[in-house]
CHARMM internal coordinates of N, CA and C (Angstrom, degrees):
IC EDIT
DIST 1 N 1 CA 1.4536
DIST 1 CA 1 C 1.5312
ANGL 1 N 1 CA 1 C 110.74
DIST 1 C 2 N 0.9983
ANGL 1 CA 1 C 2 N 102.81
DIHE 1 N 1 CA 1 C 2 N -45.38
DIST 2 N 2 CA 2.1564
ANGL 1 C 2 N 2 CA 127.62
DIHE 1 CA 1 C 2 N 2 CA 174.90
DIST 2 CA 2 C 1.6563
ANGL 2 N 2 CA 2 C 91.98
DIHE 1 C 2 N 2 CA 2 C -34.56
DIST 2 C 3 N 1.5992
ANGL 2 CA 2 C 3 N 102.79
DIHE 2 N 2 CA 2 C 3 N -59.46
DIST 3 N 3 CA 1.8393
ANGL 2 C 3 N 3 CA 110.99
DIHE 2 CA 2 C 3 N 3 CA -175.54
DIST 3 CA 3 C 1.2915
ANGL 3 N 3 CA 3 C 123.44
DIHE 2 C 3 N 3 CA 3 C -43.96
DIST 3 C 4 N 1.6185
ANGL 3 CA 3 C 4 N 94.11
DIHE 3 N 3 CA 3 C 4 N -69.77
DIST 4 N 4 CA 1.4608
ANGL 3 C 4 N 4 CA 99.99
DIHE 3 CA 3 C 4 N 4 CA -175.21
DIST 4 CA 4 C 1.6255
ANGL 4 N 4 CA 4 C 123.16
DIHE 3 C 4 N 4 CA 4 C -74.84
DIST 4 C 5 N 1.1498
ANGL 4 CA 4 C 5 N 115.98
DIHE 4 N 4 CA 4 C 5 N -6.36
DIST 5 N 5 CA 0.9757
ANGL 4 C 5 N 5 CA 127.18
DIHE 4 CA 4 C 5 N 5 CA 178.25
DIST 5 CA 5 C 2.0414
ANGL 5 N 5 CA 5 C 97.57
DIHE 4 C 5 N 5 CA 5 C -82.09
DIST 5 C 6 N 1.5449
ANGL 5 CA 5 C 6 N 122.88
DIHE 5 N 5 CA 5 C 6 N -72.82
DIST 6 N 6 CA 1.0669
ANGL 5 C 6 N 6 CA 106.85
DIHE 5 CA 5 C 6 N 6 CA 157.73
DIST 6 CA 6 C 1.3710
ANGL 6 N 6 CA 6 C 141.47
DIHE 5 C 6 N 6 CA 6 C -10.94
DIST 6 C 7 N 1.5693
ANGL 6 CA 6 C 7 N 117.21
DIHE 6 N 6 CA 6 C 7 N -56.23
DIST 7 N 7 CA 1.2721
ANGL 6 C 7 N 7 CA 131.79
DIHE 6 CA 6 C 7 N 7 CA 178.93
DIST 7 CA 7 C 1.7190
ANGL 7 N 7 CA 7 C 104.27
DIHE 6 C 7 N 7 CA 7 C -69.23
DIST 7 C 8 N 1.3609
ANGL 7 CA 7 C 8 N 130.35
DIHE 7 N 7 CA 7 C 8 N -37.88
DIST 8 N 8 CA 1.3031
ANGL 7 C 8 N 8 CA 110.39
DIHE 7 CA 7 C 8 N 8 CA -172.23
DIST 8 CA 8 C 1.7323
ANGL 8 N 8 CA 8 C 106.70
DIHE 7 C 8 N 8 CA 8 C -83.24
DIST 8 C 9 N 1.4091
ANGL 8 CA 8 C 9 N 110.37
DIHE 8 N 8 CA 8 C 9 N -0.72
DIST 9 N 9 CA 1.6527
ANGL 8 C 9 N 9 CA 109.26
DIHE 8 CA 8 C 9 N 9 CA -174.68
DIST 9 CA 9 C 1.7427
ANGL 9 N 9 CA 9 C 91.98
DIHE 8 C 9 N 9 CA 9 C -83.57
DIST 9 C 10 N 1.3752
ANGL 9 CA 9 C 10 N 115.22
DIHE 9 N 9 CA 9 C 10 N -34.82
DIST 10 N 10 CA 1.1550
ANGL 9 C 10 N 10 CA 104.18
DIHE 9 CA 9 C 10 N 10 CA -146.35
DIST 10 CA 10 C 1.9665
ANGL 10 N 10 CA 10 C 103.02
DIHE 9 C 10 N 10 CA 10 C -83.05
DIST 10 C 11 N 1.6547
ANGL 10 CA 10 C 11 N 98.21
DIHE 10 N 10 CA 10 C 11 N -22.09
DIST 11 N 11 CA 1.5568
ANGL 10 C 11 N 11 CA 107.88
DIHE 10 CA 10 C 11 N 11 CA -176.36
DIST 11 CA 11 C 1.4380
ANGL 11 N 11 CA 11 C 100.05
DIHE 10 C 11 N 11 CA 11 C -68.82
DIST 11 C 12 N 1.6669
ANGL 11 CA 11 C 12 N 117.90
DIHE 11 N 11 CA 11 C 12 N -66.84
DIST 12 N 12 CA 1.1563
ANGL 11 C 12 N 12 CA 101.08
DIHE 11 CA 11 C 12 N 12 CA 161.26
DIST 12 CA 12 C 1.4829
ANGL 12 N 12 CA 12 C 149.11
DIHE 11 C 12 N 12 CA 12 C -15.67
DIST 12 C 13 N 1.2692
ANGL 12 CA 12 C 13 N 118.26
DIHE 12 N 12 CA 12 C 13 N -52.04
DIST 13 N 13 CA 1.3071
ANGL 12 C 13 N 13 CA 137.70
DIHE 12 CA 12 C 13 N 13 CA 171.02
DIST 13 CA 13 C 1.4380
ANGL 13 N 13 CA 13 C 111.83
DIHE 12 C 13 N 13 CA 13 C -34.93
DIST 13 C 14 N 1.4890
ANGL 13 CA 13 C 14 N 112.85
DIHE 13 N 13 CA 13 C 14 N -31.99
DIST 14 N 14 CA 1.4125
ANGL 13 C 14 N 14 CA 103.19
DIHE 13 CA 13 C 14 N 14 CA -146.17
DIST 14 CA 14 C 1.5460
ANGL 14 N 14 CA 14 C 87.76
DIHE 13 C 14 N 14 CA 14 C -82.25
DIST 14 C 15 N 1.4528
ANGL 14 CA 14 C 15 N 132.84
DIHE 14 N 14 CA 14 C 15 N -15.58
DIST 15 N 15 CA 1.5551
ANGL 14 C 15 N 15 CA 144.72
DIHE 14 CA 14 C 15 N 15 CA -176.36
DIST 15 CA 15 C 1.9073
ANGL 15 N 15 CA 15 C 94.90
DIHE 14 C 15 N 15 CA 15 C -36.36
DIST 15 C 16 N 1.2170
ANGL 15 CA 15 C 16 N 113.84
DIHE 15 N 15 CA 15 C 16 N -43.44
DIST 16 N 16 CA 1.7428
ANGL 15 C 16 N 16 CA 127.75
DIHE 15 CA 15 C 16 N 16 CA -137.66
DIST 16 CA 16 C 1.7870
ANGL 16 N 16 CA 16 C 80.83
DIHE 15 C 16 N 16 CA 16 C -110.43
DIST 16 C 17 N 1.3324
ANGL 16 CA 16 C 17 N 136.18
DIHE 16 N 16 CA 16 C 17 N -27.57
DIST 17 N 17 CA 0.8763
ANGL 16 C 17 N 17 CA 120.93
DIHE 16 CA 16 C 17 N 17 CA 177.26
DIST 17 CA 17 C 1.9610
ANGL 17 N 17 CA 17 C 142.84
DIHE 16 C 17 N 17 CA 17 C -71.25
DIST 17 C 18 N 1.0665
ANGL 17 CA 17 C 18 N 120.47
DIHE 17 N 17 CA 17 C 18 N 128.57
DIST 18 N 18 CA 1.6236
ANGL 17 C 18 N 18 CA 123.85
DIHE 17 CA 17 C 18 N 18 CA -165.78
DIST 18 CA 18 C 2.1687
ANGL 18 N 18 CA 18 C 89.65
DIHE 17 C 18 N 18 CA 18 C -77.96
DIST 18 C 19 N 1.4850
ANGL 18 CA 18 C 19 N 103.13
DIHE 18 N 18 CA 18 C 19 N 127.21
DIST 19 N 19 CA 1.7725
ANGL 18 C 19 N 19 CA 82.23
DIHE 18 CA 18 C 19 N 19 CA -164.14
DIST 19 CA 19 C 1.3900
ANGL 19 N 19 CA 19 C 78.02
DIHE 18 C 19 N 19 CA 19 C -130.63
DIST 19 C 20 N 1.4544
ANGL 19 CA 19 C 20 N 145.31
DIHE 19 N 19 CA 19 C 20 N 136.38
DIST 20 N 20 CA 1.6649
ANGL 19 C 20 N 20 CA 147.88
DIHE 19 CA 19 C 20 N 20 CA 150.99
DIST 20 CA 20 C 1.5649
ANGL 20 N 20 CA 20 C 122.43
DIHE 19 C 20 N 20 CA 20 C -157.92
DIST 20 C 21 N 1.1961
ANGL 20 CA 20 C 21 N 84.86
DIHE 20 N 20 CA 20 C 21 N 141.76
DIST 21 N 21 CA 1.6740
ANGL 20 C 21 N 21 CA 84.64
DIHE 20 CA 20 C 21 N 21 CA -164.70
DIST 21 CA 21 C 1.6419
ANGL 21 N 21 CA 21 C 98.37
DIHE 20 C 21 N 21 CA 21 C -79.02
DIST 21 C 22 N 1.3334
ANGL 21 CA 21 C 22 N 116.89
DIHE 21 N 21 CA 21 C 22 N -171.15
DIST 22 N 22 CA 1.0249
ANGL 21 C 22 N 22 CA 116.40
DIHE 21 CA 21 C 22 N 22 CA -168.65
DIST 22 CA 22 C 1.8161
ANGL 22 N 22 CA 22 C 125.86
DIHE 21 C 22 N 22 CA 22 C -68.15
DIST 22 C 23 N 1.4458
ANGL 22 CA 22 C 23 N 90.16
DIHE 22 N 22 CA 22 C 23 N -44.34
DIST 23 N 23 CA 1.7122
ANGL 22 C 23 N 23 CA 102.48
DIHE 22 CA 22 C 23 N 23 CA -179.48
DIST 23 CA 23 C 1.5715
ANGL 23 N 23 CA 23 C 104.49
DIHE 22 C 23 N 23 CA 23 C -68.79
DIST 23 C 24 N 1.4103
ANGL 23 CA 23 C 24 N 127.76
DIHE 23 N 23 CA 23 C 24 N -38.60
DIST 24 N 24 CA 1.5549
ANGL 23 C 24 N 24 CA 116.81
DIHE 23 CA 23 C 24 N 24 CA -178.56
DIST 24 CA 24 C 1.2574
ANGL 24 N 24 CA 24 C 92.45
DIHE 23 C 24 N 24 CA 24 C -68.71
DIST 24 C 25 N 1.5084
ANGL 24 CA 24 C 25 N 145.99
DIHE 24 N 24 CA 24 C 25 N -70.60
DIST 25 N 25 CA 0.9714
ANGL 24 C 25 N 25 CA 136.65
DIHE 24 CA 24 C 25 N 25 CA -149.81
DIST 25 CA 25 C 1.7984
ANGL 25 N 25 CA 25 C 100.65
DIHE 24 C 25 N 25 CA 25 C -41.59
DIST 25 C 26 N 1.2703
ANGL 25 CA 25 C 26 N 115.06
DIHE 25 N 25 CA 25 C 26 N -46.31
DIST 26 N 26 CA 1.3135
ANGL 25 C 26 N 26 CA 113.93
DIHE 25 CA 25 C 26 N 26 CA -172.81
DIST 26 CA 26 C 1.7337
ANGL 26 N 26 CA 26 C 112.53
DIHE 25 C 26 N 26 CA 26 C -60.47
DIST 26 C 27 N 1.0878
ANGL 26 CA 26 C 27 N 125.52
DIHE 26 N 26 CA 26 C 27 N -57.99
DIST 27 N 27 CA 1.2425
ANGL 26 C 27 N 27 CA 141.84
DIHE 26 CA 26 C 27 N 27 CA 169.06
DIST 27 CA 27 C 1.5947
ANGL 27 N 27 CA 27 C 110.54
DIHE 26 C 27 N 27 CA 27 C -39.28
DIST 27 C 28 N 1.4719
ANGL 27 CA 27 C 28 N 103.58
DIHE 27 N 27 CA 27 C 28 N -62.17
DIST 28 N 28 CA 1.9113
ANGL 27 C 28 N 28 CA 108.35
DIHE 27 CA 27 C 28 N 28 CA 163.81
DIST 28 CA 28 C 1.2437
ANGL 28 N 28 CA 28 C 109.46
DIHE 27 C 28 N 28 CA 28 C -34.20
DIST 28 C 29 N 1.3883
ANGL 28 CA 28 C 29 N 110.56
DIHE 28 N 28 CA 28 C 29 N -66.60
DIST 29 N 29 CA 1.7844
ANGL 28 C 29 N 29 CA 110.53
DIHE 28 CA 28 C 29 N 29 CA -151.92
DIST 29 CA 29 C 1.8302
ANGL 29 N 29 CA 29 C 98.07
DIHE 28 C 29 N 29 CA 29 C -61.73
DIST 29 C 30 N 1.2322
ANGL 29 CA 29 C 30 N 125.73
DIHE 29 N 29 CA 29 C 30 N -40.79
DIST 30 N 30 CA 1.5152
ANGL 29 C 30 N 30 CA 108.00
DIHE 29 CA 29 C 30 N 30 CA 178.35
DIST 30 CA 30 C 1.2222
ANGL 30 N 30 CA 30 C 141.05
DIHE 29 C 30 N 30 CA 30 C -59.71
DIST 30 C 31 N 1.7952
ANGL 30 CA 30 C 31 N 100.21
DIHE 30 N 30 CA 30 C 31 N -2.42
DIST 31 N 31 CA 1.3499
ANGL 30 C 31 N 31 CA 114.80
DIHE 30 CA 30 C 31 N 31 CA -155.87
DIST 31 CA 31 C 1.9687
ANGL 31 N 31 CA 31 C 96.45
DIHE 30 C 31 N 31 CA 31 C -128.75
DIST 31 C 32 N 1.5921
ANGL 31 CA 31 C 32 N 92.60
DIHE 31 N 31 CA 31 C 32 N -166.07
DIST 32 N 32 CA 1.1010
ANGL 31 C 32 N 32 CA 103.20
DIHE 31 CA 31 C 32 N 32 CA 175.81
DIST 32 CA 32 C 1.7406
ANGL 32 N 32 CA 32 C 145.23
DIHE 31 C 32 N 32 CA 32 C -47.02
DIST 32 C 33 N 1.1873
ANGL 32 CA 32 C 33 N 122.83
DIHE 32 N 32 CA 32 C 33 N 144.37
DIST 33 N 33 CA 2.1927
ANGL 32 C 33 N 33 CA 105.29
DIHE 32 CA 32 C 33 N 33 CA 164.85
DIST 33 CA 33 C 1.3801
ANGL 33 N 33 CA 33 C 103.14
DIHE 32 C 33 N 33 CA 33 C -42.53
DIST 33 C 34 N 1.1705
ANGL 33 CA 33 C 34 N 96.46
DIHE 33 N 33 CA 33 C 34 N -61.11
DIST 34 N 34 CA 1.5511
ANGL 33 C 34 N 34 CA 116.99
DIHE 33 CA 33 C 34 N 34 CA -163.06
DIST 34 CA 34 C 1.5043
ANGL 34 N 34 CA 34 C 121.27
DIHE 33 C 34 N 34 CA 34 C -41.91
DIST 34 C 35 N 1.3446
ANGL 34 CA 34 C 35 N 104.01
DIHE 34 N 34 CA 34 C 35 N -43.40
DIST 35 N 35 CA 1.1920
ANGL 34 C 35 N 35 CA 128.27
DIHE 34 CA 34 C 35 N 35 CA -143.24
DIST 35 CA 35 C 2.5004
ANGL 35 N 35 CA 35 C 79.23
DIHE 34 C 35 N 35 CA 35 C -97.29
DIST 35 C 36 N 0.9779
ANGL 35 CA 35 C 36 N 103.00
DIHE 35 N 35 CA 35 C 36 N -19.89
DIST 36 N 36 CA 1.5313
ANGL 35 C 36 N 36 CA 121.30
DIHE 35 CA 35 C 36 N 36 CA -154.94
DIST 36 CA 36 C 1.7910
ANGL 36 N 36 CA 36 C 94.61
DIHE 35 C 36 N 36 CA 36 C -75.61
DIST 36 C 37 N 1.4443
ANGL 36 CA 36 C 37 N 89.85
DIHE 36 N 36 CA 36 C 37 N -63.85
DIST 37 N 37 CA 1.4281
ANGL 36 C 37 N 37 CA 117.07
DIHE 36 CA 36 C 37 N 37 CA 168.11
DIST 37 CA 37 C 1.1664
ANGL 37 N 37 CA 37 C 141.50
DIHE 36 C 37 N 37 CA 37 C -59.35
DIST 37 C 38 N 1.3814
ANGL 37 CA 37 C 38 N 87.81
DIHE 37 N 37 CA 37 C 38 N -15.19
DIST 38 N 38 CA 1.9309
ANGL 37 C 38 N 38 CA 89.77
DIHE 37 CA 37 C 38 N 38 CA 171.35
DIST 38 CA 38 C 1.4551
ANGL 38 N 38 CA 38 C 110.27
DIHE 37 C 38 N 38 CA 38 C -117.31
DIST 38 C 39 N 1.1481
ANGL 38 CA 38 C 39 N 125.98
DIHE 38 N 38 CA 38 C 39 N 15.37
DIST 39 N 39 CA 1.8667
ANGL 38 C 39 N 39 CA 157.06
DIHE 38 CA 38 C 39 N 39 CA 169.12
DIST 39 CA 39 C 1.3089
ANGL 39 N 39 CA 39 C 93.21
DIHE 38 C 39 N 39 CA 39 C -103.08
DIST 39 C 40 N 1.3682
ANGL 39 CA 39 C 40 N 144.10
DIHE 39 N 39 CA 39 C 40 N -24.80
DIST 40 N 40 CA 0.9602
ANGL 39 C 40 N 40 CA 112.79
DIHE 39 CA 39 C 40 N 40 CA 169.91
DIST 40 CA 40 C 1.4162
ANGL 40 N 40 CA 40 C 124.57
DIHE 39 C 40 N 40 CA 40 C -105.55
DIST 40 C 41 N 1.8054
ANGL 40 CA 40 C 41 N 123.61
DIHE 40 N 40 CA 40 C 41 N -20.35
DIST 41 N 41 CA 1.0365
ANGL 40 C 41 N 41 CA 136.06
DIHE 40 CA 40 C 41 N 41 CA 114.45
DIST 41 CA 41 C 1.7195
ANGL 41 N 41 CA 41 C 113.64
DIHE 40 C 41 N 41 CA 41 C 4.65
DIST 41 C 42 N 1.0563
ANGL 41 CA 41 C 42 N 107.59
DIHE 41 N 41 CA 41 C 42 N -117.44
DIST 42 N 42 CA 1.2943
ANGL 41 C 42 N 42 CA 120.41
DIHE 41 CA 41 C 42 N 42 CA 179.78
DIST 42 CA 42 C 1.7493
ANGL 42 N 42 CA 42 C 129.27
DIHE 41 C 42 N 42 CA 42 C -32.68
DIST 42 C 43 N 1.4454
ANGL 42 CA 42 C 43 N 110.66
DIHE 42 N 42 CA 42 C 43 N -23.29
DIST 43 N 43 CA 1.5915
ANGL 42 C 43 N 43 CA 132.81
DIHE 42 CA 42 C 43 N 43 CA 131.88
DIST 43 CA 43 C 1.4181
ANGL 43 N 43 CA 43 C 136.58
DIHE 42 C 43 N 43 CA 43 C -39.33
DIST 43 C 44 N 1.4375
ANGL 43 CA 43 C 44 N 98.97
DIHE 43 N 43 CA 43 C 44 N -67.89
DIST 44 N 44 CA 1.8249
ANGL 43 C 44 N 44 CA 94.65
DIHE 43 CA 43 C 44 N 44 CA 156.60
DIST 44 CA 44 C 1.3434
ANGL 44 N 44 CA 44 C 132.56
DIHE 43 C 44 N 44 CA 44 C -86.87
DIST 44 C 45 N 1.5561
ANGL 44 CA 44 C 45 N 122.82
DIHE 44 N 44 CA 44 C 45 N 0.52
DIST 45 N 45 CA 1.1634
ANGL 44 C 45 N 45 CA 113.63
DIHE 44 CA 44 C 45 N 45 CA 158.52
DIST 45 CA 45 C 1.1432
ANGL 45 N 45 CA 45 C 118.39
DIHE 44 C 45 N 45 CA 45 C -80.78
DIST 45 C 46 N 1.4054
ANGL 45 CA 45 C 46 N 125.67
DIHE 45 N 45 CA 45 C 46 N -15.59
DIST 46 N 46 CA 1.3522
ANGL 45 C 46 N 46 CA 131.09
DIHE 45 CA 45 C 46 N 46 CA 176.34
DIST 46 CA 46 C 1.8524
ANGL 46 N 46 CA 46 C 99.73
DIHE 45 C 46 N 46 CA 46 C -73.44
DIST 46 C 47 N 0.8054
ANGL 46 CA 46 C 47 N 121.98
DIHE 46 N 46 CA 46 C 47 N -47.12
DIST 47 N 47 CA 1.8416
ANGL 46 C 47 N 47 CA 128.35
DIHE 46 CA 46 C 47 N 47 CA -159.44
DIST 47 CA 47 C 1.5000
ANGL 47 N 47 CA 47 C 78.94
DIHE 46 C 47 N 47 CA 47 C -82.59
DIST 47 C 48 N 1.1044
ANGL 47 CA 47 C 48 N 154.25
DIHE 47 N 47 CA 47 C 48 N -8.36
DIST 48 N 48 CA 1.8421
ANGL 47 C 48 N 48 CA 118.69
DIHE 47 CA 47 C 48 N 48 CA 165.02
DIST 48 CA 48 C 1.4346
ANGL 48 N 48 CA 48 C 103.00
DIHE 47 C 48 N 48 CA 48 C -104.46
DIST 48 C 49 N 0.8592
ANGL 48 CA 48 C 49 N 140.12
DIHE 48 N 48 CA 48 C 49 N 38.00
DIST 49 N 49 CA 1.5049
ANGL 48 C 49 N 49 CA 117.82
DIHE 48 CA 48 C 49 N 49 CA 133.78
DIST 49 CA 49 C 1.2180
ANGL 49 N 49 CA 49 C 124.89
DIHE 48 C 49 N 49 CA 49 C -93.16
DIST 49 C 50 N 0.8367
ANGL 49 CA 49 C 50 N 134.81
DIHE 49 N 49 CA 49 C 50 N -54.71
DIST 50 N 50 CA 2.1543
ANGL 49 C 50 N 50 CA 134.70
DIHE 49 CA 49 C 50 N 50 CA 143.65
DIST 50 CA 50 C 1.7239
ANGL 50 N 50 CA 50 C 71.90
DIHE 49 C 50 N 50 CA 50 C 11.16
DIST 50 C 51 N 1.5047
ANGL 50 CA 50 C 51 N 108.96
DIHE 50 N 50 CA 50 C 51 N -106.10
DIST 51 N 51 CA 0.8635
ANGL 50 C 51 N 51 CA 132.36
DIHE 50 CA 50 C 51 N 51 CA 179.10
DIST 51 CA 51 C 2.1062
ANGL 51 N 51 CA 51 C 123.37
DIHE 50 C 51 N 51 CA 51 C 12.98
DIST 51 C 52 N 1.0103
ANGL 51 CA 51 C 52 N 81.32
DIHE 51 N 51 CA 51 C 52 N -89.17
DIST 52 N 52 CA 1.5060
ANGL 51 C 52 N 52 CA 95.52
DIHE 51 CA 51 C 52 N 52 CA 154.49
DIST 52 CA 52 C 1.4529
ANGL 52 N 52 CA 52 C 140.73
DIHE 51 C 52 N 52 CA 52 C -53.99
DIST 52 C 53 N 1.3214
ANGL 52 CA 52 C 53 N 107.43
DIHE 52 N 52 CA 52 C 53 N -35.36
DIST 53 N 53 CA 1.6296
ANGL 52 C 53 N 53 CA 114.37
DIHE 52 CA 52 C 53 N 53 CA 175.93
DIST 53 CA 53 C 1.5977
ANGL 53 N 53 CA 53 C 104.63
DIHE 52 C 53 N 53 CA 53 C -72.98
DIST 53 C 54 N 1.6275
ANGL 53 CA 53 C 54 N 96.30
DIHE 53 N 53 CA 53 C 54 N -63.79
DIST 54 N 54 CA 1.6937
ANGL 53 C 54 N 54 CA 97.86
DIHE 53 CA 53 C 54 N 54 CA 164.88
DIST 54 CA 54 C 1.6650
ANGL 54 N 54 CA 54 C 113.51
DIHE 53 C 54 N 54 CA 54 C -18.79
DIST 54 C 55 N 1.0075
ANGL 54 CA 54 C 55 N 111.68
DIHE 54 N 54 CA 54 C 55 N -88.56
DIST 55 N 55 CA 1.5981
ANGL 54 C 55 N 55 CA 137.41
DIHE 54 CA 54 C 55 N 55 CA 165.70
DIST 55 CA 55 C 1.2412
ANGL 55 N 55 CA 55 C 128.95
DIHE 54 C 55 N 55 CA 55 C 12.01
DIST 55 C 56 N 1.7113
ANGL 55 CA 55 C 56 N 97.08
DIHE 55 N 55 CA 55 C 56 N -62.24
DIST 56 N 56 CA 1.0629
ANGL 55 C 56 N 56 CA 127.45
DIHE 55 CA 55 C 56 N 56 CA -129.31
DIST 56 CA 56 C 2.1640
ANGL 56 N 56 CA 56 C 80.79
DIHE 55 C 56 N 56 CA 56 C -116.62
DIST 56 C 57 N 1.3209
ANGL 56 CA 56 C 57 N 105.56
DIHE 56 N 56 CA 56 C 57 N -47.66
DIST 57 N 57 CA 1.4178
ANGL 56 C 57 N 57 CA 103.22
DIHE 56 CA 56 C 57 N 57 CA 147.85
DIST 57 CA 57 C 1.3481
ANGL 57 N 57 CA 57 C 134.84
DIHE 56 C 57 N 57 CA 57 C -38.21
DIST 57 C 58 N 1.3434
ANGL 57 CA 57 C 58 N 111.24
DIHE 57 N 57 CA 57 C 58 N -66.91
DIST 58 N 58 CA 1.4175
ANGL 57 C 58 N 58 CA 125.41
DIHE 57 CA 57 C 58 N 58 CA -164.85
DIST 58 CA 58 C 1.7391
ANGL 58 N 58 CA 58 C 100.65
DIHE 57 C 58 N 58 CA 58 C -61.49
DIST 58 C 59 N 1.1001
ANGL 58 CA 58 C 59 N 122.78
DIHE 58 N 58 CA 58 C 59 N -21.54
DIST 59 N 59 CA 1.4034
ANGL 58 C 59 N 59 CA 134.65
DIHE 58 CA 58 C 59 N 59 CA -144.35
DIST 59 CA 59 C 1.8889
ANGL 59 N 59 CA 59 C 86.09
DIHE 58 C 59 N 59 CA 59 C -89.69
DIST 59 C 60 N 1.8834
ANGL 59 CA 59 C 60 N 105.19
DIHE 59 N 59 CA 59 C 60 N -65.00
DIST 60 N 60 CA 1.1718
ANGL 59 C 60 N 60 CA 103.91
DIHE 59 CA 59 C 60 N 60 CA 157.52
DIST 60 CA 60 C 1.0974
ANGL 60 N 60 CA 60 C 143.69
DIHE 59 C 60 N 60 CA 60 C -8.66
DIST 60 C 61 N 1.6893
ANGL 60 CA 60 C 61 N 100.48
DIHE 60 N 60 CA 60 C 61 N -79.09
DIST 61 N 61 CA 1.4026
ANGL 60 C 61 N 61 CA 118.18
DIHE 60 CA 60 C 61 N 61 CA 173.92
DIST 61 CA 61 C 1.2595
ANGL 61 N 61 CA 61 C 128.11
DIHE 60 C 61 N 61 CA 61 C -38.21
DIST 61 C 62 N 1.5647
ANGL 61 CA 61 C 62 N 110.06
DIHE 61 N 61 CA 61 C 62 N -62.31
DIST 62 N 62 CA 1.5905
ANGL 61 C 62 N 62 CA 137.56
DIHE 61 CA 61 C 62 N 62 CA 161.45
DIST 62 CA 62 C 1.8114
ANGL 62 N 62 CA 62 C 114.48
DIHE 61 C 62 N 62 CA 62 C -34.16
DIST 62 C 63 N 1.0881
ANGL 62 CA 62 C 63 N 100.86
DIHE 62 N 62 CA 62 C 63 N -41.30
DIST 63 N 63 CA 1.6289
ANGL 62 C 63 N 63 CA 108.08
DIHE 62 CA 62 C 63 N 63 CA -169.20
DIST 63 CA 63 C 1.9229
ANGL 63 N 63 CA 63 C 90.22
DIHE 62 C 63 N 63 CA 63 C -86.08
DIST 63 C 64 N 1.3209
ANGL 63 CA 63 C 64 N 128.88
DIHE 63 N 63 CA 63 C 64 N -60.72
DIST 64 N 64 CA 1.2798
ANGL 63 C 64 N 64 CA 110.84
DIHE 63 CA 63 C 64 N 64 CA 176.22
DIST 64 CA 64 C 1.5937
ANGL 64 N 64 CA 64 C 131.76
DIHE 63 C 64 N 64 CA 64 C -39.11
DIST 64 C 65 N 1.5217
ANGL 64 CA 64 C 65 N 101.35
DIHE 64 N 64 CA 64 C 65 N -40.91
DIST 65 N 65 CA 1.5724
ANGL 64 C 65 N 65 CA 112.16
DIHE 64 CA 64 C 65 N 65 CA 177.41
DIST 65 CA 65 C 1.1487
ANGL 65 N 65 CA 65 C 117.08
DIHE 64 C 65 N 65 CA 65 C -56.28
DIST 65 C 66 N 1.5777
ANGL 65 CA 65 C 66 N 126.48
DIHE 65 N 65 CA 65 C 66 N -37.19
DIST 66 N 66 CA 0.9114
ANGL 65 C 66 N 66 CA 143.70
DIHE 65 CA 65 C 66 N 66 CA -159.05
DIST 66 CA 66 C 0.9478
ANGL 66 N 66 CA 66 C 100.48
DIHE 65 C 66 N 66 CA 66 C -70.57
DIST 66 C 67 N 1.7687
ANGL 66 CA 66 C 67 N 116.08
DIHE 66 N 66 CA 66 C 67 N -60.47
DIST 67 N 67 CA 1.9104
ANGL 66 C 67 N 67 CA 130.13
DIHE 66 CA 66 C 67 N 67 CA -159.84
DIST 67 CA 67 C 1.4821
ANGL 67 N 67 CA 67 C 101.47
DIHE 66 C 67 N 67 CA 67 C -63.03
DIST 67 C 68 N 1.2469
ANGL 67 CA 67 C 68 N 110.75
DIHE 67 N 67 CA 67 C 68 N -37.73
DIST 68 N 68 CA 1.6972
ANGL 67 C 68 N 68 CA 117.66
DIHE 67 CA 67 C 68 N 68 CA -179.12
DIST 68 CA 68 C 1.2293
ANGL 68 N 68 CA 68 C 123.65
DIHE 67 C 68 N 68 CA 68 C -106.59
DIST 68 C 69 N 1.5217
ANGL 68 CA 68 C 69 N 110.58
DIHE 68 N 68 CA 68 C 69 N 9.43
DIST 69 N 69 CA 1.6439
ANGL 68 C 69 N 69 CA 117.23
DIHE 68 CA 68 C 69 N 69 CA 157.56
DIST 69 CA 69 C 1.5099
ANGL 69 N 69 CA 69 C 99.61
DIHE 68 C 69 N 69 CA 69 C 63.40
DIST 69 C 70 N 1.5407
ANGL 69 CA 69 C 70 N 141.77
DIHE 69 N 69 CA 69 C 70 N 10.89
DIST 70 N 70 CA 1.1926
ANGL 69 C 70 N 70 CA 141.03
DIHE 69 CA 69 C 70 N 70 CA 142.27
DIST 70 CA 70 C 1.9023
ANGL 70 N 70 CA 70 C 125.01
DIHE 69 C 70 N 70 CA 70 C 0.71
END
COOR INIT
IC SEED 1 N 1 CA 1 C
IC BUILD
């Protein structure tokens, strides 16, 4: 429970996180807040699906093992 509970703090997390690769960061800083903030926006909505598919697998997996005691 300790785990999964861990794991949803940590996916979450990424909500609060500033995320840019190197070249936007460069491109950001010449430009707008606005313009800063919605690059980074559009950054972490991109990085949770990984997220989810993973997930959304493992979840699978877990539930088969189970039915067949694997």
């Amino acid at each position: 429970m300790k785990k999964i509970l861990s794991l949803i703090l940590f996916i979450l997390s990424f909500q609060f996180m500033n995320a840019q690769c190197a070249m936007c960061k460069a491109v950001v800083e010449s430009g707008e807040v606005s313009q800063a903030e919605g690059l980074n926006s559009g950054i972490l909505y991109l990085m949770v699906f990984p997220y989810i598919l993973v997930g959304t697998l493992l979840y699978f997996i877990i539930k088969y093992r189970r039915k067949f005691k694997i």
